[in-house]
N, C-alpha and C positions, 0 to 999 in steps of 0.2 A: 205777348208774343204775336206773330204776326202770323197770319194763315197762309197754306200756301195758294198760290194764283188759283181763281176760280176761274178768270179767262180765258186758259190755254184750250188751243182748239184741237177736240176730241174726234176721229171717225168716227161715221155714222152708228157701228156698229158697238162701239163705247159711250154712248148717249146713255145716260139714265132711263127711258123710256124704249130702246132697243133692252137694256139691260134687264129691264122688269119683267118683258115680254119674255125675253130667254128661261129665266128663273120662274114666272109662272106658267109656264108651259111643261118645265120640269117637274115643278107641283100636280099639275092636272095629273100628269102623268106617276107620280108617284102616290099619289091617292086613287088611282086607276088598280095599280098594284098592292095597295094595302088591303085595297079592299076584297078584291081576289085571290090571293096569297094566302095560304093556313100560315099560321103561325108556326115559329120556331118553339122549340122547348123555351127557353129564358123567357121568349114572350108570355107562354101562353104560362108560365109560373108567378112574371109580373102582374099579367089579367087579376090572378087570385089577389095580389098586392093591390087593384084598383078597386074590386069590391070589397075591402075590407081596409081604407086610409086605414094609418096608425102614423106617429110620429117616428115610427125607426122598423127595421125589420132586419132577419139576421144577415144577411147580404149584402145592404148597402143601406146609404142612408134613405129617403121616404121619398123624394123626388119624384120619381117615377112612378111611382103608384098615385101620386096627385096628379100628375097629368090624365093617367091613362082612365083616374074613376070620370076627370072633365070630361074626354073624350065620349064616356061610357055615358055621361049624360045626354050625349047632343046625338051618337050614333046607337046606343046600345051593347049589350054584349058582344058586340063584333070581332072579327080583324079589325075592319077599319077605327071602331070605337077605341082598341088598343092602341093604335097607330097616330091617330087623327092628328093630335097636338104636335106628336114628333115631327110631323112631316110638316105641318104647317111653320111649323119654326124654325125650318131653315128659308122659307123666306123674309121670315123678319130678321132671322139672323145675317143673310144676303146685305141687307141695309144697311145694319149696323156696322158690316165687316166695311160697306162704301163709304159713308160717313166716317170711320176713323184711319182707313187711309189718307182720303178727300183731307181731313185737316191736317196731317200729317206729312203727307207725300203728295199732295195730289191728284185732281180728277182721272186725270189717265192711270195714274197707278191702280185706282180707288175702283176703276172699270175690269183692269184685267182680274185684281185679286179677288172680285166677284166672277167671273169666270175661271177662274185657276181652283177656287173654292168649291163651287159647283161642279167641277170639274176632275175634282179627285173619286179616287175608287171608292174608298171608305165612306162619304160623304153621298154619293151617287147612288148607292148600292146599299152600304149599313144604314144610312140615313132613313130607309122607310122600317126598320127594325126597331122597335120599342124595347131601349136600353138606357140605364140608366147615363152609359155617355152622353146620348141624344139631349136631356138639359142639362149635365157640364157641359157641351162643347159650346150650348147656347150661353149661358152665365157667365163661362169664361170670357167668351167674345162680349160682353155686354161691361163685364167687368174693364176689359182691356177699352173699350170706347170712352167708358166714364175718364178713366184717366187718360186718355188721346186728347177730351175735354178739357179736363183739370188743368193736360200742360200747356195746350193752346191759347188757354184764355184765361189761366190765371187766379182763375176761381177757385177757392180752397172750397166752397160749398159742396162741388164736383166729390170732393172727397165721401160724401154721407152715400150719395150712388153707388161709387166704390165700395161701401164697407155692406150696402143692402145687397149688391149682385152678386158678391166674393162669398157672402154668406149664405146667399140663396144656392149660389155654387155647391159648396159644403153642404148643405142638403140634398144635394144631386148625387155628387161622390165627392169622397175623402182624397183623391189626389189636387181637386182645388188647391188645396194647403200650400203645394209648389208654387201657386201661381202668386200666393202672401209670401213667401221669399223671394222671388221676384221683385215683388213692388220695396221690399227692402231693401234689396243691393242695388234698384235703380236710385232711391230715395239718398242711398250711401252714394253711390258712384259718382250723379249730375251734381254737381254745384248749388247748382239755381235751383233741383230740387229740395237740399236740405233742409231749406226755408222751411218746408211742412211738417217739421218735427216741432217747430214751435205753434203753431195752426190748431187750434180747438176741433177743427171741424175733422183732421185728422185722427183725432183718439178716440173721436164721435162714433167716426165710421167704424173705427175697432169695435167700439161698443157696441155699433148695431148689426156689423158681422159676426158677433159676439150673441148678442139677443134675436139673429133667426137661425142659428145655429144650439142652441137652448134646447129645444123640444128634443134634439137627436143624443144628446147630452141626459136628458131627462129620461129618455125612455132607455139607453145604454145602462146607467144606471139601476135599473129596475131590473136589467136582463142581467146581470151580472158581466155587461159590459161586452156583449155575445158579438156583436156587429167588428167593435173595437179591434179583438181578439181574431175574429176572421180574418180581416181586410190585413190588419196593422202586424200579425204574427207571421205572413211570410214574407218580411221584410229582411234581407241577408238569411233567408235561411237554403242551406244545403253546400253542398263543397264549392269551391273556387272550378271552374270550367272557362273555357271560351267557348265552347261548341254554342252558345245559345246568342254569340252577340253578334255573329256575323245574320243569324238566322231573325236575331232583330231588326239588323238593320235592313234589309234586303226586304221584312216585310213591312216596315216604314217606307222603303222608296216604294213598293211596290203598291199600296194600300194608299199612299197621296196621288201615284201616277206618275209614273216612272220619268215621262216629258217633264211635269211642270216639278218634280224631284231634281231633277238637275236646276234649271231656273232657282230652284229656291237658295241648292248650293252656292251657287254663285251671287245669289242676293244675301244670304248669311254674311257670305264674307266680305262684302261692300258694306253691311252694316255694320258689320262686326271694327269694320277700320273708323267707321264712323264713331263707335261705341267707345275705342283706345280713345279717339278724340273729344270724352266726354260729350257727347251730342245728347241732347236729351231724347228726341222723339225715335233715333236710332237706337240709344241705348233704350228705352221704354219696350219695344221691342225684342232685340236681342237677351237684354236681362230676365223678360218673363218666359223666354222660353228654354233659360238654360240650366235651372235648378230642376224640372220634371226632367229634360230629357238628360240630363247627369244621375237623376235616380232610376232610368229606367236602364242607362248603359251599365249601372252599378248592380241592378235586380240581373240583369243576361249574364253578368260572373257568376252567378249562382242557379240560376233557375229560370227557365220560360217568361218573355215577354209577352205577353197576350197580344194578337194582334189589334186589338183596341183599345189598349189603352193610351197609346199616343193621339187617337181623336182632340182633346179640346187643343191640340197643338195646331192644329190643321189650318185655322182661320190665321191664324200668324204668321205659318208655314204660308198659306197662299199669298200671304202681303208679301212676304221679302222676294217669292219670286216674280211678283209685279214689279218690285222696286228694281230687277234687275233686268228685267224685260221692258219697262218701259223706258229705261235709261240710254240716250242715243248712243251711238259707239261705231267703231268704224263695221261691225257683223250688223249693224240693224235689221236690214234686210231676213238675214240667217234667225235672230232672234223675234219677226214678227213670225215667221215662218211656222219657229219651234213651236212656240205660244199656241197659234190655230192647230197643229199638228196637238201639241197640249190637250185642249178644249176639246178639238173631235175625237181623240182618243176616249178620254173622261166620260162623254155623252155616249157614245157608242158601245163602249164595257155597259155602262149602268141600263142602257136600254137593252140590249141581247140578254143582261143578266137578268133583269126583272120581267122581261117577256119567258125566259126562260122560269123564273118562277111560277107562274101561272099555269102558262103551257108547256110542257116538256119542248125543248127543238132535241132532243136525240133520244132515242129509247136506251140508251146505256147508260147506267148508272153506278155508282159506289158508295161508299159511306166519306170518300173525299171530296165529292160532288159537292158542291157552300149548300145546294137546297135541298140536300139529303132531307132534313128534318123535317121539309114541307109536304113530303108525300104518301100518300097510301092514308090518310089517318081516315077519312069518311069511309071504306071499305073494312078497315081494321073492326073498329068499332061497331060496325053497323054487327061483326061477327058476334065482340062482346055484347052486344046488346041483345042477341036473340038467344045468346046461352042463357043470360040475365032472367031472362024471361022463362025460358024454359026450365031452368034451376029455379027460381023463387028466390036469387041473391037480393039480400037486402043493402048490399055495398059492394063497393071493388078497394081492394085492398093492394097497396104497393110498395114497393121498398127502394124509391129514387123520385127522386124529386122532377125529373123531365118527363116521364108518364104520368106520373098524380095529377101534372098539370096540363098535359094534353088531352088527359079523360078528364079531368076535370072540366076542360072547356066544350069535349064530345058529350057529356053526358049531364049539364047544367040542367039543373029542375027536375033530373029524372034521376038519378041513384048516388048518393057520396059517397067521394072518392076521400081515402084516406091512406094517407103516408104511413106505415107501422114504427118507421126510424124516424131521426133527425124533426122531432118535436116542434124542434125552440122555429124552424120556420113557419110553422102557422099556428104561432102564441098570439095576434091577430083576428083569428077568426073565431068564432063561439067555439065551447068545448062539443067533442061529439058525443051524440046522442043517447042516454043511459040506454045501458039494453041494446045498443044496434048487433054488439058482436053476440046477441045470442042466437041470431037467428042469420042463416048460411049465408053467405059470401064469398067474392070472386077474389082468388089471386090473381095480379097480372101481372110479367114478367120480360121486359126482352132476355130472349135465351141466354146471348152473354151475362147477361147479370139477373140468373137466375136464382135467387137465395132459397128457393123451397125446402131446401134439405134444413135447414133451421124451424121452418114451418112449423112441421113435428113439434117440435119443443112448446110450441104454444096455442095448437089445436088440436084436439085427435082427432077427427077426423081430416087428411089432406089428400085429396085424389086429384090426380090430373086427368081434365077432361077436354084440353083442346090444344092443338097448337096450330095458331093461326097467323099466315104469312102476310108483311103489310108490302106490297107492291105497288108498281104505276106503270099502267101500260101493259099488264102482266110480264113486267120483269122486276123481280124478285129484289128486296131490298133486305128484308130480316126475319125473324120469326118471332112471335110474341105468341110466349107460356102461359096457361089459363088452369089456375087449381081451383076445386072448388075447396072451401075452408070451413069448418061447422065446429063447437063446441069448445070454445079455448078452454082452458087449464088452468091459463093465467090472463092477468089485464094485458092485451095483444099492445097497448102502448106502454108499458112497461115493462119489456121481455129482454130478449137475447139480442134484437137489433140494436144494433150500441155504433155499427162500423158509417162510414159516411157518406155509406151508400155509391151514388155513383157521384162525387163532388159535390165541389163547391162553385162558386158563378164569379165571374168576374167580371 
């Protein structure tokens, strides 16, 4: 097949080298904020996932914790060391999104969908957050390039890419899987694709998404399938509603970026007519991304769409609205407009929001505030730490998995933190230390989910000895409980804590 024109004459400011400058100046600057920025809870429970690789954990599959131990080698226990890899791979993911437009559609398409990309909320903003999305959204796009390749040039080899990036995927998170029915209904629908069902190299690639996909298989297995069970059990579960699909949708347009959310509509359905018309590198497109978002419209009749998990959609989402923005028409004008209207929107949210993490711009705050979670913890802590000391606690003791892991990152080398529930998440790390619960330790509690009344049951002695406010700015964001704890009764991890604490992660 034949590539599209590499000669067509681009503005200055869609030049490959305008383009890089853009996209690395948004890195500087997003490694400016990782590295000042406290960590969110998820983060700072993934940190635990980097110091302690394993091939599966209960959450998700292992991805993320291979990044973030890389990180940890090159930065250290940090923010930034958690962050590092995430952030840097959205500029290599920038490329790759240019390159499989570039053979597909074209330089110009190939220029905006790299700003449309860069450009979205989630992308702009989530993207310096260390989540297991951050390498799906990379894999997926790496995955969707190999086969941009494959159809271009004809090369069935392209296929063995395909099966290592889809599979590396699946090590990141278990919704990959949608994007392997995708490559099947394109495989069914194009014509000229089916050829690859006869193709060696295609059963290859099964195999080798198949064999790096293994370990997370291997280690499921050994857990009584715990990860499997999380992720994969609340698939259709709870009554039929609509209340949750408008509320998906709205935070789909609103998390791409409400601008370049239009553009994309209208590029859907220009490919989408393409796709009726068996077009391969239309339908390529449109097909991988409509078996994820048909399961996610299907999860909102029942139950909460997470606002991230349409992320690996996002690099496909920004092609089809280049495909429609760059397409001349009698609105040109109207549509170069939008597009920069687009762009500055996109950079503008993700700077005001990540200066805002750092620095407060307004001393009012809530628990609906997106950087609730980043505030007050060196003031909190600094409190536990001097009770620590003045008690003779030999640990801090907790029953949620989003403080275990924020003292956990406040109090590294100096006291363990340990979970009393919810086990199976750090079957990972050495067992704890014979003997620690004999000698006193700290409860810690946010008030809302304070379980001390349980306590009893597996200390006798439970006294409350602090309640200390975690704020920013001295205004007031929560209260965190402090018992001291001495003389269990019973194995304090094998008690009464049985419930799920405060969730699960998504």
């Amino acid at each position: 097949m034949k590539t599209p024109s590499g000669s067509e004459t681009l503005p200055s400011w869609l030049r490959p080298s305008a383009l890089a400058l853009f996209v690395g100046v948004l890195i500087v600057f997003r490694l400016w904020t990782a590295s000042n920025a406290h960590l969110v809870e998820d983060e700072a429970y993934y940190r635990i996932w980097g110091l302690y690789p394993a091939f599966g954990y209960y959450d998700h599959p292992p991805m993320i914790a291979w990044w973030i131990w890389a990180g940890q080698q090159i930065a250290g226990d940090t923010a930034l060391g958690v962050r590092l890899v995430g952030v840097l791979s959205a500029a290599v993911g920038s490329l790759v999104l240019w390159r499989t437009a570039a053979i597909l559609f074209g330089r110009h398409v190939a220029g905006l969908a790299v700003l449309f990309f860069n450009a979205s909320i989630l992308i702009g903003v989530g993207g310096i957050i260390a989540t297991p999305d951050t390498p799906s959204v990379f894999f997926w796009g790496l995955t969707l390039w190999a086969l941009a390749e494959l159809h271009v040039s004809g090369r069935a080899d392209w296929w063995l890419a395909v099966g290592v990036f889809a599979g590396l995927g699946l090590v990141s998170k278990y919704s990959v899987l949608f994007l392997g029915a995708g490559i099947v209904l394109w495989l069914l629908w194009v014509p000229e694709a089916r050829r690859w069902f006869a193709s060696w190299q295609l059963w290859a690639g099964g195999g080798l998404a198949l064999l790096c996909f293994a370990p997370v298989l291997v280690w499921n297995h050994g857990h009584e399938w715990a990860s499997f069970y999380k992720q994969f059990g609340r698939a259709g579960r709870g009554d039929w509603t609509t209340k949750y699909v408008f509320e998906f949708l709205g935070a789909l347009v609103g998390l791409l970026n409400p601008l370049v959310a239009v553009l994309a509509g209208f590029g859907v359905a220009r490919l989408s007519r393409r796709t009726l018309a068996r077009d391969g590198a239309a339908s390529l497109i449109v097909l991988t991304l409509v078996p994820f978002l048909a399961y996610m419209l299907f999860h909102s009749l029942h139950a909460r769409v997470q606002a991230n998990w349409p992320a690996p959609l996002f690099p496909a989402l920004a092609l089809t609205a280049a495909v429609f923005a760059a397409a001349p028409g009698r609105r040109e004008r109207l549509w170069q407009l939008w597009s920069a209207a687009a762009v500055g929107l996109g950079v503008l949210v993700a700077v005001v929001v990540q200066v805002h993490a750092v620095d407060p711009l307004t001393g009012r705050f809530a628990r609906k505030d997106p950087t609730f979670q980043l505030r007050g913890w060196p003031q909190v802590t600094a409190g536990i730490r001097a009770l620590a000391d003045s008690r003779g606690a030999a640990y801090l003791a907790t029953t949620g998995y989003g403080l275990t892991s924020q003292l956990s990152f406040a109090f590294a080398q100096e006291l363990p933190v340990v979970q009393l529930n919810e086990r199976i998440r750090y079957v990972m790390m050495p067992p704890v230390a014979a003997g620690l619960f004999d000698r006193p330790g700290l409860y810690v509690a946010e008030a809302r989910r304070d379980n001390s009344a349980r306590l009893a049951e597996v200390f006798d002695h439970v006294e409350r000895v602090a309640t200390l406010a975690r704020t920013v700015n001295g205004v007031f964001l929560e209260d965190l409980v402090v018992y001291e704890i001495a003389r269990p009764n019973r194995d304090p991890l094998r008690s009464v804590f049985e419930d799920p604490g405060n969730g699960g992660l998504d």
